[in-house]
MDTraj code that builds the backbone (N, CA, C; nanometers):
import mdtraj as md
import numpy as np

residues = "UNK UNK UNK UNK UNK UNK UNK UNK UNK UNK UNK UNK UNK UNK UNK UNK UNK UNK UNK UNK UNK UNK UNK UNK UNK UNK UNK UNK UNK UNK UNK UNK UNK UNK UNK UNK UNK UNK UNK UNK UNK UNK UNK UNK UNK UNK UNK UNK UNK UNK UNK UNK UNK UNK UNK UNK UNK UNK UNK UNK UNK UNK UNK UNK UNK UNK UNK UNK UNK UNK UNK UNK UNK UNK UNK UNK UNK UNK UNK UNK UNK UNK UNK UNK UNK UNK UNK UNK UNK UNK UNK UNK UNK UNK UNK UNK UNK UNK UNK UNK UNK UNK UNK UNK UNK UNK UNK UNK UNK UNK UNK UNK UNK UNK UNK UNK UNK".split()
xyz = np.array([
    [-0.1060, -0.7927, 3.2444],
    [-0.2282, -0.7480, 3.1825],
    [-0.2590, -0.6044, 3.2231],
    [-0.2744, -0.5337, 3.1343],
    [-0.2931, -0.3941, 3.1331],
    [-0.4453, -0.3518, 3.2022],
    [-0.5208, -0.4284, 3.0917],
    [-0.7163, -0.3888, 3.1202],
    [-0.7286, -0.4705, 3.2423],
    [-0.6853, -0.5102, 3.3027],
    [-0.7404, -0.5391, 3.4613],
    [-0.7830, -0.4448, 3.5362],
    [-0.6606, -0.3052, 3.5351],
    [-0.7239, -0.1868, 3.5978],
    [-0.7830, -0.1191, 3.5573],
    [-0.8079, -0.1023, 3.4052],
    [-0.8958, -0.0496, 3.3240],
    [-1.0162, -0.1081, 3.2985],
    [-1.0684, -0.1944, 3.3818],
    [-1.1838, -0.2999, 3.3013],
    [-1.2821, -0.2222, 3.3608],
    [-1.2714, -0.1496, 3.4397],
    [-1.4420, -0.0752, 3.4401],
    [-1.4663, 0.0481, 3.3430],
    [-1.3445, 0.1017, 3.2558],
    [-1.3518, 0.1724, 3.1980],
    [-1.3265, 0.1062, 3.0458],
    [-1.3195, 0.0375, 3.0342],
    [-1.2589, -0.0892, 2.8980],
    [-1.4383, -0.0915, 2.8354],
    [-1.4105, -0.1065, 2.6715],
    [-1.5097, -0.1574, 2.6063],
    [-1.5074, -0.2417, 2.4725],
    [-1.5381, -0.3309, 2.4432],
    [-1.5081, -0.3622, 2.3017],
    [-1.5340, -0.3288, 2.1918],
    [-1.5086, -0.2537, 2.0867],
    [-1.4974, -0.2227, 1.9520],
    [-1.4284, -0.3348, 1.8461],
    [-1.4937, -0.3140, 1.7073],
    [-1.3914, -0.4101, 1.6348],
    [-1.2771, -0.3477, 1.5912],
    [-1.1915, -0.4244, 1.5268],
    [-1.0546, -0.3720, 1.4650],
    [-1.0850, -0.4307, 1.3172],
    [-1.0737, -0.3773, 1.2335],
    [-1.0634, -0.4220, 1.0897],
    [-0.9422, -0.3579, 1.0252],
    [-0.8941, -0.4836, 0.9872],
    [-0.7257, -0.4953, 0.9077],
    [-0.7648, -0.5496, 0.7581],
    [-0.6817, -0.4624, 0.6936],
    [-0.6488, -0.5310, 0.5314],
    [-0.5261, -0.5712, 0.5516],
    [-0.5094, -0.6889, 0.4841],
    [-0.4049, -0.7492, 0.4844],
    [-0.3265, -0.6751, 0.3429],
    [-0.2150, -0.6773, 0.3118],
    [-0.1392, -0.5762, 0.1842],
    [-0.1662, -0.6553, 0.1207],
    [-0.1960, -0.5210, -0.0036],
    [-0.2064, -0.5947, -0.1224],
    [-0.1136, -0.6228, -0.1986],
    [-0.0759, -0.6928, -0.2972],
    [0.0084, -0.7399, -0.3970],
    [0.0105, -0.7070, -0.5148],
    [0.0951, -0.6804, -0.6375],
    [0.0886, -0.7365, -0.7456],
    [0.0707, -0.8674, -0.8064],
    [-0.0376, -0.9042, -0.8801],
    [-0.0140, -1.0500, -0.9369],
    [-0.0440, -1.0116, -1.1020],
    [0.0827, -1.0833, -1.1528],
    [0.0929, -1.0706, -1.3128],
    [0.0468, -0.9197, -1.3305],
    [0.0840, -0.8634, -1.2746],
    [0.0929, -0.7329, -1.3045],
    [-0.0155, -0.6418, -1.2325],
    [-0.1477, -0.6694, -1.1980],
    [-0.2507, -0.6572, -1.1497],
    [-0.2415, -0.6413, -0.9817],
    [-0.2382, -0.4960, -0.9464],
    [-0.3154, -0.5314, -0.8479],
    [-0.4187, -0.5769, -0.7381],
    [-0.4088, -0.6419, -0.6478],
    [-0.5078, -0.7550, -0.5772],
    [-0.4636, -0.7173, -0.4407],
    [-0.6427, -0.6394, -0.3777],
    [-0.6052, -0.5987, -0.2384],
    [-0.6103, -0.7298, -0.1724],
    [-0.5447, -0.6782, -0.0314],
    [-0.5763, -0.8200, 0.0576],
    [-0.6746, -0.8104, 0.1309],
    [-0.6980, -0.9347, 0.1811],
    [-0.7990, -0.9509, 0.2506],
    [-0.8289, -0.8795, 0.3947],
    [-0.9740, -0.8599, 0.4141],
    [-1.0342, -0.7843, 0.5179],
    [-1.0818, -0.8303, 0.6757],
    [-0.9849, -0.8393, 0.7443],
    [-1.0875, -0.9033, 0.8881],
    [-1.1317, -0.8222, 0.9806],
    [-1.2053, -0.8885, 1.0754],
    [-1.2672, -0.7873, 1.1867],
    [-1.2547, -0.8882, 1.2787],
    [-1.2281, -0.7775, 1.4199],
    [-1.1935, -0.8234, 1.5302],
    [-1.2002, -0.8047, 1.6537],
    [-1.2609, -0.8629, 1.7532],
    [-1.3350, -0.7588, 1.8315],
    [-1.1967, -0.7649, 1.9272],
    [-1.2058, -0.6353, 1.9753],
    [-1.0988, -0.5994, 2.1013],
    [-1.1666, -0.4902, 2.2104],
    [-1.0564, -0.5507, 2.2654],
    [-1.1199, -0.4790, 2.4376],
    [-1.0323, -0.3660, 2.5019],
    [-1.0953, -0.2396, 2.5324],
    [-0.9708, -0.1253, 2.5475],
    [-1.0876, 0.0154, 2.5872],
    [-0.9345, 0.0517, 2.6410],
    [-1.0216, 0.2015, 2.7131],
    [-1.0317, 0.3272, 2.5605],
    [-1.1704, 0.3390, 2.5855],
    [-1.2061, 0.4448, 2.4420],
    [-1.2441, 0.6161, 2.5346],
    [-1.1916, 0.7084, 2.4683],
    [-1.1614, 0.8203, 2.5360],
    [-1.2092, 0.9545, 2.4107],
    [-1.2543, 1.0595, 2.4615],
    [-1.2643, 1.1281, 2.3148],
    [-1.0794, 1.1964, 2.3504],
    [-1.0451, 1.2271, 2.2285],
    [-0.9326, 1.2922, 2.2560],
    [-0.8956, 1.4500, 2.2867],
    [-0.8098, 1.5094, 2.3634],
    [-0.8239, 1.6066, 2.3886],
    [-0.7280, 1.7076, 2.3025],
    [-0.7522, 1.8538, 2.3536],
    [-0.6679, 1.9291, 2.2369],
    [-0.5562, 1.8606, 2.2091],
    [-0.4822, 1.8613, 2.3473],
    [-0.3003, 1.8285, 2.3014],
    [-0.3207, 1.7239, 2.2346],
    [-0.3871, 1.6021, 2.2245],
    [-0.3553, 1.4505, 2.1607],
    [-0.4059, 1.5541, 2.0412],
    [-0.5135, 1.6562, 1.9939],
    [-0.5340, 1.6724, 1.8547],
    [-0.4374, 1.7504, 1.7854],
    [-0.3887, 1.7976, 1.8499],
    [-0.2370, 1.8939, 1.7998],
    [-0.1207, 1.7539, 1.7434],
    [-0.1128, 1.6692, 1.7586],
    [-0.0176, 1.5870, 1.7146],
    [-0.0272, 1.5116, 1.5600],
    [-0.2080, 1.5471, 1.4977],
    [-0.2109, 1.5342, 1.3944],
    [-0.1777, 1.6400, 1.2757],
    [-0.1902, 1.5851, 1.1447],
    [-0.1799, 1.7224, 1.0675],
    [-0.3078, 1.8184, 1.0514],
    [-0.2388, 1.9471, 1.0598],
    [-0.3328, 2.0196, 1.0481],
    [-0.4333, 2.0733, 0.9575],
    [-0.4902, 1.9683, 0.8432],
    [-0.6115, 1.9249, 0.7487],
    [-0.6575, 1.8224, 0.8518],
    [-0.6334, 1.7479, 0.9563],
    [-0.7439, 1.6540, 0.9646],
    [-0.7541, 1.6673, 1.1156],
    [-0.7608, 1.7702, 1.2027],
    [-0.8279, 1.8050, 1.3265],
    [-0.9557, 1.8877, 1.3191],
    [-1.0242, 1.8518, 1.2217],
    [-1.1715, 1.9334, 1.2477],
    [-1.2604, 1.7977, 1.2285],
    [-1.2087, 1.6596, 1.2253],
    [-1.2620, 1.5403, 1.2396],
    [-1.2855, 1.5303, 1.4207],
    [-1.4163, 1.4148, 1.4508],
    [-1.3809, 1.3736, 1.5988],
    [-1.3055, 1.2576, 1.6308],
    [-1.1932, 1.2620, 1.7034],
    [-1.0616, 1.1787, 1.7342],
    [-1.0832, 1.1579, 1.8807],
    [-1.0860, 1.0059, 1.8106],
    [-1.0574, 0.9035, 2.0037],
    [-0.9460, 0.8915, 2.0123],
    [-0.8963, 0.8914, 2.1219],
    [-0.7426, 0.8120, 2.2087],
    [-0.8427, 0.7001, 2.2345],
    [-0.7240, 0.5705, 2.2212],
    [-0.7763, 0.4684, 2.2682],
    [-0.6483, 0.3843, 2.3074],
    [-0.7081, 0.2939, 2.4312],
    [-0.5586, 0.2204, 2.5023],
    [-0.6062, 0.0867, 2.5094],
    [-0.5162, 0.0459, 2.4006],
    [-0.5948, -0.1529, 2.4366],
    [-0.4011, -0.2169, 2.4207],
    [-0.4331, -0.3581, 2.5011],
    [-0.3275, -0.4613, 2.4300],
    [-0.2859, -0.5061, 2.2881],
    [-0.3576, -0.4475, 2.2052],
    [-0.3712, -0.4975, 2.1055],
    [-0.2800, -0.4376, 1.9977],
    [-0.1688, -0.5213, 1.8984],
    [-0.1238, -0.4259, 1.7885],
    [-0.2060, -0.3723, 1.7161],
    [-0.2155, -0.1737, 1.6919],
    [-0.2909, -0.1404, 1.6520],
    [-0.1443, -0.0607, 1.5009],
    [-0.2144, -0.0894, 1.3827],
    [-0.1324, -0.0805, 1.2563],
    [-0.2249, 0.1235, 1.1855],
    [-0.0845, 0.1873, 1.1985],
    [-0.1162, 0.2948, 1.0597],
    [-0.0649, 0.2467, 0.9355],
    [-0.0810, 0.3492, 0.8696],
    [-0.0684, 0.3373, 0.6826],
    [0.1011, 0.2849, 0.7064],
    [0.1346, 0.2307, 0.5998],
    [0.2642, 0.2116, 0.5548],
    [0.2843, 0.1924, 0.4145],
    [0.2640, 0.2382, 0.3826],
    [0.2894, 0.2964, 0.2223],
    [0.3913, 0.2376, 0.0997],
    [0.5000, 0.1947, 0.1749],
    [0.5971, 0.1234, 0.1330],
    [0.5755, -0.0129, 0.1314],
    [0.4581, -0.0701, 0.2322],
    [0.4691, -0.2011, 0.2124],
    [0.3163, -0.2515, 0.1656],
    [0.2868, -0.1240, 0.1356],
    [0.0642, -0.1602, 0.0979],
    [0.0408, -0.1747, 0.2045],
    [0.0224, -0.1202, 0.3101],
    [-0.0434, -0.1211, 0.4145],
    [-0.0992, -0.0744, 0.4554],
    [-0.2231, -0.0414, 0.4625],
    [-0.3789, 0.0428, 0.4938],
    [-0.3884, 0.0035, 0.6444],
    [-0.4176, 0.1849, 0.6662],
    [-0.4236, 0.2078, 0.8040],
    [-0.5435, 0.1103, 0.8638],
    [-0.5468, 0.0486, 1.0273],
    [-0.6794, -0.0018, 1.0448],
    [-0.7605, 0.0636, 1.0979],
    [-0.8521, 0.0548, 1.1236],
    [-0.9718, 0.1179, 1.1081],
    [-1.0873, 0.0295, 1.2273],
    [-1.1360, 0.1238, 1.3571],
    [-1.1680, 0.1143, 1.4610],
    [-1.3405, 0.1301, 1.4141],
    [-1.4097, 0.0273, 1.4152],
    [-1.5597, 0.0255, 1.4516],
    [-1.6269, 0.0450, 1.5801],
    [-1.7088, 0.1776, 1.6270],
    [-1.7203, 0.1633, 1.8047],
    [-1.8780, 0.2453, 1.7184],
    [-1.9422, 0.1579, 1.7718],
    [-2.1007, 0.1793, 1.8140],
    [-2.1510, 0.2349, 1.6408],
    [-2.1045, 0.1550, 1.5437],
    [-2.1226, 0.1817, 1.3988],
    [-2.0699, 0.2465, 1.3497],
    [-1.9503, 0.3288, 1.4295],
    [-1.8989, 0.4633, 1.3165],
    [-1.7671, 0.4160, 1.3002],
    [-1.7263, 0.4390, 1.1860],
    [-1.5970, 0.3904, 1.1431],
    [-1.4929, 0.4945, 1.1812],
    [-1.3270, 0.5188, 1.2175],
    [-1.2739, 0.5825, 1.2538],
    [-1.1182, 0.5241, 1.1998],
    [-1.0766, 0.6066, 1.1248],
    [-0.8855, 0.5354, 1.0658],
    [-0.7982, 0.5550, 1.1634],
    [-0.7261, 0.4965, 1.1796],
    [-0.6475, 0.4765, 1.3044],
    [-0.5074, 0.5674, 1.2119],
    [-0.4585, 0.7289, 1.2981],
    [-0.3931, 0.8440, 1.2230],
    [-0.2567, 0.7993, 1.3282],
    [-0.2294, 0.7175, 1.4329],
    [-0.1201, 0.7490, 1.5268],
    [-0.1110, 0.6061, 1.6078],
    [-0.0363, 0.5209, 1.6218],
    [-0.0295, 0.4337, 1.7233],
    [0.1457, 0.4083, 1.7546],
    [0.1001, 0.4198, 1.9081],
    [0.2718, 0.4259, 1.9801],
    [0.2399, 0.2881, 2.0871],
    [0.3629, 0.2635, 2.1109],
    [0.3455, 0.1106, 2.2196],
    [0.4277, 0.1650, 2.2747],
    [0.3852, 0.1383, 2.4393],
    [0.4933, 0.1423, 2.5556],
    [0.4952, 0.0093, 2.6098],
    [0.6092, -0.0103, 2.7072],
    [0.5972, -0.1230, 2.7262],
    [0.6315, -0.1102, 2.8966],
    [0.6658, -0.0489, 2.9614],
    [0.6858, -0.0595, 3.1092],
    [0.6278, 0.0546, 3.1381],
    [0.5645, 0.0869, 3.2994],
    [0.5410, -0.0456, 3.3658],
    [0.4291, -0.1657, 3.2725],
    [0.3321, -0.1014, 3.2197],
    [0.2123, -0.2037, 3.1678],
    [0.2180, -0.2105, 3.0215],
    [0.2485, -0.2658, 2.9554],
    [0.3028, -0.2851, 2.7871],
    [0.1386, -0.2810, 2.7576],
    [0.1368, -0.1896, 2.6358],
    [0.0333, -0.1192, 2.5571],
    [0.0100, -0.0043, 2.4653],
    [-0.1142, -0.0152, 2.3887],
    [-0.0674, 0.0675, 2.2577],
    [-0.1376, 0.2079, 2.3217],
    [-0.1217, 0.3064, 2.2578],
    [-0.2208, 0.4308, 2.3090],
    [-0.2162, 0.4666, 2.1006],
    [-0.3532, 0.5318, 2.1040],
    [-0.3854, 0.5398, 1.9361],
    [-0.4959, 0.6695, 1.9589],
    [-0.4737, 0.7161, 1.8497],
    [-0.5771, 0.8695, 1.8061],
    [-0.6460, 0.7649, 1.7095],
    [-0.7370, 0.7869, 1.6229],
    [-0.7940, 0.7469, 1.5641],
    [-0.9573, 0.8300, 1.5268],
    [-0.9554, 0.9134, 1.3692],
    [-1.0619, 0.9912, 1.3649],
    [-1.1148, 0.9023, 1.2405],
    [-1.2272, 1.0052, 1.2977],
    [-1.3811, 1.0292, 1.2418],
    [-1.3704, 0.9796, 1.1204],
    [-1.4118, 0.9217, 0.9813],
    [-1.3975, 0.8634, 0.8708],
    [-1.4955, 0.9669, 0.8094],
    [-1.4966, 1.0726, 0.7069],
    [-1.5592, 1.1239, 0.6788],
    [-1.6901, 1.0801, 0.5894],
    [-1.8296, 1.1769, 0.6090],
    [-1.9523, 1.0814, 0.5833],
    [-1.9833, 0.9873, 0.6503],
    [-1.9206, 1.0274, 0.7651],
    [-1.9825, 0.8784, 0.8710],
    [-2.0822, 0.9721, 0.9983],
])
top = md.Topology()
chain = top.add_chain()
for i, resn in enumerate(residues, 1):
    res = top.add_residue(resn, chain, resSeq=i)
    for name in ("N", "CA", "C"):
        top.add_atom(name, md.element.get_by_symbol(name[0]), res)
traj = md.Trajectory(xyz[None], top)
């Protein structure tokens, strides 16, 4: 367990996933929407983590965030909508998620600002 040493710095936010959407009879039909609460260290991000996005979307505000949890970007090829981090009402698209796994297996994620939020 990773947030053991992080639990005084750990907080919960939700995670909201679309599930891909499909074609049916020709029609597309998004998938369905859940929310989920998870527990993880929330951080604002700093220059270097903002340098790793493209450069149209660093004038948004971008968290690093480190939880256990699979955290999903866009995948395009398979309908897959990036998820999308709820922390204290503001919505934020999740732009980057990498997993390490030794010593403490876990995701580390950028995740900005949703514009109009």
């Amino acid at each position: 367990m990773v947030f053991f040493l992080l639990a005084p710095f750990s907080e919960v936010f939700l995670l909201r996933r679309t599930a891909p959407g499909v074609f049916i009879k020709g029609r597309w039909v998004e998938g369905a929407t859940t929310e989920t609460p998870v527990t993880g260290s929330v951080q604002q991000a700093n220059d270097r983590d903002i340098q790793l996005l493209p450069e149209g979307l660093r004038t948004n505000e971008t968290l690093k965030i480190f939880t256990e949890v699979e955290i999903k970007t866009e995948n395009q090829p398979a309908h897959q909508s990036a998820d999308v981090i709820v922390r204290k009402g503001v919505e934020y698209l999740v732009m980057s998620a990498a997993t390490f796994g030794a010593p403490l297996p876990h995701w580390r994620v950028l995740a900005r600002k949703i514009e109009g939020q």
